[in-house]
HTML snippet that shows the backbone in 3Dmol.js (N, CA, C, O; Angstrom):
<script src="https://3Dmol.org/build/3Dmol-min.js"></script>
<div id="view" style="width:600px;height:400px;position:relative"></div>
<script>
const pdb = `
ATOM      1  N   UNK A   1     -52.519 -69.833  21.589  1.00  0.00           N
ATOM      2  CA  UNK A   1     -51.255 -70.548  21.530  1.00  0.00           C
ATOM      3  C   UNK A   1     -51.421 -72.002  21.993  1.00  0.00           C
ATOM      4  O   UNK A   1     -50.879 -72.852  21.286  1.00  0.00           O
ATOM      5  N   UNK A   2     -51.997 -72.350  22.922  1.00  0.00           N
ATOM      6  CA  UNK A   2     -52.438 -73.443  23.687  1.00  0.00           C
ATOM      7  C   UNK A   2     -53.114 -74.482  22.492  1.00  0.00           C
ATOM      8  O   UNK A   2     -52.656 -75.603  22.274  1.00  0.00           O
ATOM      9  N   UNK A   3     -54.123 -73.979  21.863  1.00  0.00           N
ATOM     10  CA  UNK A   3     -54.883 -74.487  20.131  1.00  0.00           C
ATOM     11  C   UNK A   3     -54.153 -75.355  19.584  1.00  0.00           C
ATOM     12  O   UNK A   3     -54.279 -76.578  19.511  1.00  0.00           O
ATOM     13  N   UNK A   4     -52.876 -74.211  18.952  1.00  0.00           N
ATOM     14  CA  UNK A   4     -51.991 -74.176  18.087  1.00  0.00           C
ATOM     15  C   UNK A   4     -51.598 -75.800  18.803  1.00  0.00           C
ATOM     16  O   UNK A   4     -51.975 -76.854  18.289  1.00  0.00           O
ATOM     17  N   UNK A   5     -50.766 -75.711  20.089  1.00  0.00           N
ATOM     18  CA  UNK A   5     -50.074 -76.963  20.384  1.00  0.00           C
ATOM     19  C   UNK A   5     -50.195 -77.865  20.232  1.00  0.00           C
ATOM     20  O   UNK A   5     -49.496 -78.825  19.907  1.00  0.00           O
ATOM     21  N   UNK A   6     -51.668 -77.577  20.580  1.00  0.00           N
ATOM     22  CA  UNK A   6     -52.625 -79.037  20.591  1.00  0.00           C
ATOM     23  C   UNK A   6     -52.998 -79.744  19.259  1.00  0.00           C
ATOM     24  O   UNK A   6     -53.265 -80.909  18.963  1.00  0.00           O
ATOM     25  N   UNK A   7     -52.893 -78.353  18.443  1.00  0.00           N
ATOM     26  CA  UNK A   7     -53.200 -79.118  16.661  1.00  0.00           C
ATOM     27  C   UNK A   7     -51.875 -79.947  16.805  1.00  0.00           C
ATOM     28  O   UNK A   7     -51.641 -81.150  16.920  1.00  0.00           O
ATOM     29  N   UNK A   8     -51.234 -79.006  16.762  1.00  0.00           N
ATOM     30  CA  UNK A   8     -49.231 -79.337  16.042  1.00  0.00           C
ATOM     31  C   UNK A   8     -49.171 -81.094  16.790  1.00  0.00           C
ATOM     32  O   UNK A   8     -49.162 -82.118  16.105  1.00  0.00           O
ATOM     33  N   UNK A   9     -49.143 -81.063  17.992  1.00  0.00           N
ATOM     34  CA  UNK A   9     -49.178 -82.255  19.108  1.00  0.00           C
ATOM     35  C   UNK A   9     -50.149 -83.512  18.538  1.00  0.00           C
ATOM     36  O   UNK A   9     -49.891 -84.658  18.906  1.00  0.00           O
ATOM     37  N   UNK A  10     -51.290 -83.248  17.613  1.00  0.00           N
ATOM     38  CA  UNK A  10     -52.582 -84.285  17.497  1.00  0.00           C
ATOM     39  C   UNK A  10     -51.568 -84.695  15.709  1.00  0.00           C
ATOM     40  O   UNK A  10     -51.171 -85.784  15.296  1.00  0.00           O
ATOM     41  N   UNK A  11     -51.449 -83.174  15.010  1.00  0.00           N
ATOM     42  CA  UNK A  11     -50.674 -83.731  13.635  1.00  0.00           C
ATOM     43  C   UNK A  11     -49.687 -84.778  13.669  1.00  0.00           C
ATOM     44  O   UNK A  11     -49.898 -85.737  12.927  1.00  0.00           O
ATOM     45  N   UNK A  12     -48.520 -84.786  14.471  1.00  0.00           N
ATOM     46  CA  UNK A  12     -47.425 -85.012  14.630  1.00  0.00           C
ATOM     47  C   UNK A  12     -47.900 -86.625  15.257  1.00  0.00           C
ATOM     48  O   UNK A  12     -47.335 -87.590  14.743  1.00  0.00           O
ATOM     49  N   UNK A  13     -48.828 -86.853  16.246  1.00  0.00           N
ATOM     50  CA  UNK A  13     -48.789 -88.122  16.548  1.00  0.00           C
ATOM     51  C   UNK A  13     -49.660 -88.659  15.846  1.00  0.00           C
ATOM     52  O   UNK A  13     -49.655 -89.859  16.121  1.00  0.00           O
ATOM     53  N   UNK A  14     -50.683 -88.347  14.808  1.00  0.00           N
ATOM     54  CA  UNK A  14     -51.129 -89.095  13.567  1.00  0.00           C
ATOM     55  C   UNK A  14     -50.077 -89.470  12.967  1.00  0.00           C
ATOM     56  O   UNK A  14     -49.910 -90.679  12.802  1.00  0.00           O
ATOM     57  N   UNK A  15     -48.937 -88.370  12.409  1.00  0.00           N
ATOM     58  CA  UNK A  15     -47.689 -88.887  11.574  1.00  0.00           C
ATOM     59  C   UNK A  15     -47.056 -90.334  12.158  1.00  0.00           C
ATOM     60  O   UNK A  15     -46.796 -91.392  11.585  1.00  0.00           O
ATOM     61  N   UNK A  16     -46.912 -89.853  13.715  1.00  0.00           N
ATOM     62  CA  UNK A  16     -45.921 -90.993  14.149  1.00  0.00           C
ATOM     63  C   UNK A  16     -46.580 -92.316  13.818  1.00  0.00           C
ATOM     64  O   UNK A  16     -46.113 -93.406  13.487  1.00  0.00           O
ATOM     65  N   UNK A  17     -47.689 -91.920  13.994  1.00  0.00           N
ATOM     66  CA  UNK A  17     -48.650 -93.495  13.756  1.00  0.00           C
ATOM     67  C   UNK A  17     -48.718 -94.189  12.223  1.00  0.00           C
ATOM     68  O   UNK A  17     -48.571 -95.394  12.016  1.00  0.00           O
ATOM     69  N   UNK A  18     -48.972 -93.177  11.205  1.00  0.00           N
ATOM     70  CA  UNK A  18     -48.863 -93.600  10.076  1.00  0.00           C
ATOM     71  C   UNK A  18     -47.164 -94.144   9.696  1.00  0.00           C
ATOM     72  O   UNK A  18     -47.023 -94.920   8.751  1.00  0.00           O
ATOM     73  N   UNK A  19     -46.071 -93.734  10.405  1.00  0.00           N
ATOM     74  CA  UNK A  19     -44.742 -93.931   9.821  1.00  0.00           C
ATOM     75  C   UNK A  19     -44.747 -95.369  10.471  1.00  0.00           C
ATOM     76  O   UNK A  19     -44.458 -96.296   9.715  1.00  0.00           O
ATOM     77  N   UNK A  20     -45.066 -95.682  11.885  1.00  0.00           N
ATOM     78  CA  UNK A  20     -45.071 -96.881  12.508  1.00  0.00           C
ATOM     79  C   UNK A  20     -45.791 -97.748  11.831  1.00  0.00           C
ATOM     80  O   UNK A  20     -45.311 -98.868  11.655  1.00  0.00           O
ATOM     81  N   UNK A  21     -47.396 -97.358  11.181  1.00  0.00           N
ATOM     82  CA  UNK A  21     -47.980 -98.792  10.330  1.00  0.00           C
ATOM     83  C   UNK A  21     -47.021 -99.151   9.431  1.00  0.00           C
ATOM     84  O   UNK A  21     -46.577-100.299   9.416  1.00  0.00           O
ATOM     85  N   UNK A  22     -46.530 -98.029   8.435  1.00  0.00           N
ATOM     86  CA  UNK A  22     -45.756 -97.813   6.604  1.00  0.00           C
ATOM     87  C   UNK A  22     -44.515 -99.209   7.105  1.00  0.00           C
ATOM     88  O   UNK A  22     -44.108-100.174   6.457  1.00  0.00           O
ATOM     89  N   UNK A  23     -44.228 -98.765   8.455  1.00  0.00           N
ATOM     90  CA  UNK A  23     -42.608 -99.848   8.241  1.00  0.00           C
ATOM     91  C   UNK A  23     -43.291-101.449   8.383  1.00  0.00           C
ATOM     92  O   UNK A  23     -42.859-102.338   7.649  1.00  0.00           O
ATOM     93  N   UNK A  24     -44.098-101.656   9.121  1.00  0.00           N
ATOM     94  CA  UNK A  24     -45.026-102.832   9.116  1.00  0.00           C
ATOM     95  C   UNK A  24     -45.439-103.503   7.924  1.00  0.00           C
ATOM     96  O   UNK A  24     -45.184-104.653   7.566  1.00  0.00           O
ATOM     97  N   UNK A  25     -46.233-102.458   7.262  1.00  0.00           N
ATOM     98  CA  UNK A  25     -46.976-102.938   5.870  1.00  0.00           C
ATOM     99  C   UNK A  25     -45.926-103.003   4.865  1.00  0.00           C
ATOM    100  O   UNK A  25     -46.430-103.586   3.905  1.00  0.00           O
ATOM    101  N   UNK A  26     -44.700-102.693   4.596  1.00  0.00           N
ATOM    102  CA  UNK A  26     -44.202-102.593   3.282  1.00  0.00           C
ATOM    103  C   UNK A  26     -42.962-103.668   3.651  1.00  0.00           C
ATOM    104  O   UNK A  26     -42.336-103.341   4.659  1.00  0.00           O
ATOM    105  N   UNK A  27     -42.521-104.874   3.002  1.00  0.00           N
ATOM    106  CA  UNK A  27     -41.309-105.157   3.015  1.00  0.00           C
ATOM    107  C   UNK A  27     -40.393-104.548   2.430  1.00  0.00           C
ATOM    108  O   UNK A  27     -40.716-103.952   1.404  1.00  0.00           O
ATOM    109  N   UNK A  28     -38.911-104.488   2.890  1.00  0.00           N
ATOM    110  CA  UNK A  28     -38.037-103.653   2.559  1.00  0.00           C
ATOM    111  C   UNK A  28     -37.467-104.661   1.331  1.00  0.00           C
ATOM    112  O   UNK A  28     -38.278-105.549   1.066  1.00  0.00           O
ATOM    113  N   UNK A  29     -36.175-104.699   0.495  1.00  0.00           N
ATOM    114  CA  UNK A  29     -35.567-105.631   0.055  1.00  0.00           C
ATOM    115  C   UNK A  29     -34.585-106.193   0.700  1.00  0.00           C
ATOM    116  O   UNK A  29     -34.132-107.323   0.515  1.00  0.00           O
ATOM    117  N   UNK A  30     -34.195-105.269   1.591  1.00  0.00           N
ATOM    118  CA  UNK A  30     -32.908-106.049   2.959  1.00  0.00           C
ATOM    119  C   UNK A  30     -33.852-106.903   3.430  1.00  0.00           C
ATOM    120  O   UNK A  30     -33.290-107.986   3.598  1.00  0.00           O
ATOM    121  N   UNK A  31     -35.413-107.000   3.839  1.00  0.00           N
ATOM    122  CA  UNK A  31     -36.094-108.186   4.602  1.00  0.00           C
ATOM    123  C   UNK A  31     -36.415-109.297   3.442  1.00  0.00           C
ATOM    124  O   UNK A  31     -36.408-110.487   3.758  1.00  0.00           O
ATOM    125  N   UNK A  32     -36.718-108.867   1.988  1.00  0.00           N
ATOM    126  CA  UNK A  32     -37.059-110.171   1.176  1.00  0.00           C
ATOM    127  C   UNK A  32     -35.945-110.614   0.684  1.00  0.00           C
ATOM    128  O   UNK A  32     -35.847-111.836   0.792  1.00  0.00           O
ATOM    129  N   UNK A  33     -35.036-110.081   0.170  1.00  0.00           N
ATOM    130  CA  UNK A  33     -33.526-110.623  -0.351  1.00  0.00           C
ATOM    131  C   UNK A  33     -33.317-112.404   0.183  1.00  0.00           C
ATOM    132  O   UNK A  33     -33.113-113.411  -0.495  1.00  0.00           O
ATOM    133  N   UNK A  34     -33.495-112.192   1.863  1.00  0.00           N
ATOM    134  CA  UNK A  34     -32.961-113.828   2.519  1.00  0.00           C
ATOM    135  C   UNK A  34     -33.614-114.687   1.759  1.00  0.00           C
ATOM    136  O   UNK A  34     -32.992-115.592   1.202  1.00  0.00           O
ATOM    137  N   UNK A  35     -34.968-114.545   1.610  1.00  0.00           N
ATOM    138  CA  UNK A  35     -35.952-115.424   1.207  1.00  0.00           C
ATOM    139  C   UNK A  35     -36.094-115.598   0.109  1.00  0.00           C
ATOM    140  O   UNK A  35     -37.213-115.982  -0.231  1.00  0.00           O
ATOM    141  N   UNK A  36     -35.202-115.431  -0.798  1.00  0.00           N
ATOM    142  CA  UNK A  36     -34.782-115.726  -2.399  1.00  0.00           C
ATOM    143  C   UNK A  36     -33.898-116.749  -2.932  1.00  0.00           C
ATOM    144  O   UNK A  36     -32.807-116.760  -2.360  1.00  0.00           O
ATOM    145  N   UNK A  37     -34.025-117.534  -3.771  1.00  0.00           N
ATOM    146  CA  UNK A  37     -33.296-118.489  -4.443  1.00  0.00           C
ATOM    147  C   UNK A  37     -32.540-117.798  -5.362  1.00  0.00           C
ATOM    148  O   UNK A  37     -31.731-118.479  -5.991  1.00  0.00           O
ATOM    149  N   UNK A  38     -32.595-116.616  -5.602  1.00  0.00           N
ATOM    150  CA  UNK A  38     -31.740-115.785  -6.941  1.00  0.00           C
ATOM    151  C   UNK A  38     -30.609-115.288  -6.252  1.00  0.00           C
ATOM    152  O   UNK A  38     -30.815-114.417  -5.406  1.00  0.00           O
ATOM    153  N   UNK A  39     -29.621-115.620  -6.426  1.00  0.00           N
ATOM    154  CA  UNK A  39     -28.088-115.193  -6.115  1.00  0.00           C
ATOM    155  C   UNK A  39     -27.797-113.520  -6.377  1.00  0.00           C
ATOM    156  O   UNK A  39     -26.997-112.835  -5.741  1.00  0.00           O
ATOM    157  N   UNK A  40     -28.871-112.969  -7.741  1.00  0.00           N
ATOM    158  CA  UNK A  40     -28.526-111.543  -7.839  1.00  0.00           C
ATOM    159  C   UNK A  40     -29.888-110.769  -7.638  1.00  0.00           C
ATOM    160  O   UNK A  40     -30.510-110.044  -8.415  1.00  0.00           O
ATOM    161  N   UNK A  41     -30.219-111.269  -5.982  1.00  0.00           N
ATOM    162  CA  UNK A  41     -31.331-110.033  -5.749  1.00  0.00           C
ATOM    163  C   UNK A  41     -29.793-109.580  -5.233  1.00  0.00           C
ATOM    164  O   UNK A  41     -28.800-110.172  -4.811  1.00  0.00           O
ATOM    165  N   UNK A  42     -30.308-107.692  -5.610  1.00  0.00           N
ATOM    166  CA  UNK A  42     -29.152-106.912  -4.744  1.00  0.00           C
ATOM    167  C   UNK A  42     -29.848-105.475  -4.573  1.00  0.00           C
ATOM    168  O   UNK A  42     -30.825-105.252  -5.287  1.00  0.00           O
ATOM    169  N   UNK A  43     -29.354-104.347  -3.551  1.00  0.00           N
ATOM    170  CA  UNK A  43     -29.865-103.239  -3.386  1.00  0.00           C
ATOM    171  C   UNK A  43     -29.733-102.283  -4.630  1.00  0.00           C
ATOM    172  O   UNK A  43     -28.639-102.540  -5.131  1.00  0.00           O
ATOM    173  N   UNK A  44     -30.178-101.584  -5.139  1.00  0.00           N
ATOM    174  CA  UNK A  44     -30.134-100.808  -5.938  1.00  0.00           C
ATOM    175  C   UNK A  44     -28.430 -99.775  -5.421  1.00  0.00           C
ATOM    176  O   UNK A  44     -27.879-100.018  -4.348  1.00  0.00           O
ATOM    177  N   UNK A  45     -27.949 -98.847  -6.274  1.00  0.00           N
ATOM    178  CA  UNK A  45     -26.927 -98.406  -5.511  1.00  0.00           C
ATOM    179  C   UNK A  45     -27.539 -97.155  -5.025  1.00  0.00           C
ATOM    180  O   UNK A  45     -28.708 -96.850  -5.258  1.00  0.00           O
ATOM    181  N   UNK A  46     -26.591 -96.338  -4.244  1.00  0.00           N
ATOM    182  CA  UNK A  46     -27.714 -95.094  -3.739  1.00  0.00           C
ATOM    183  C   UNK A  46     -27.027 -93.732  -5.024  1.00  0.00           C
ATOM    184  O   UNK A  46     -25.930 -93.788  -5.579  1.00  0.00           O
ATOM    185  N   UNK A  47     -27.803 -92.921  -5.149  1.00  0.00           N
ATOM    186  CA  UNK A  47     -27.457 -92.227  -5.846  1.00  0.00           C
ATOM    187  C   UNK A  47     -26.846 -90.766  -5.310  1.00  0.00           C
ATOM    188  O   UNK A  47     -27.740 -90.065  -4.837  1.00  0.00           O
ATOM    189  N   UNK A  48     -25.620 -90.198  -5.281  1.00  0.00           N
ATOM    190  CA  UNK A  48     -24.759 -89.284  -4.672  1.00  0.00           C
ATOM    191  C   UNK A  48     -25.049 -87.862  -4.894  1.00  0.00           C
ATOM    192  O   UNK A  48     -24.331 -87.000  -4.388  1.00  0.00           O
TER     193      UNK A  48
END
`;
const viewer = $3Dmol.createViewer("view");
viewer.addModel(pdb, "pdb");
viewer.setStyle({}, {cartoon: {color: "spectrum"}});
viewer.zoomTo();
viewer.render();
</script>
């Protein structure tokens, strides 16, 4: 059981680490939008 934790515990903080680089490396379009001269950058709508 102790194993187990320790996998689950080592998986889970690789994840956290990879989700923490992903928001770093990727611009969103809410962060590039400002930095546009085009009046119709806009978000996509969300789909329901």
């Amino acid at each position: 059981e102790d194993a187990i934790v320790r996998l689950i515990g080592a998986i889970l903080l690789e994840q956290n680490d990879e989700w923490a680089v992903q928001h770093a490396r990727y611009m969103t379009l809410e962060t590039i939008a400002p930095l546009s001269d085009d009046p119709t950058v806009s978000l996509p709508a969300i789909a329901s």
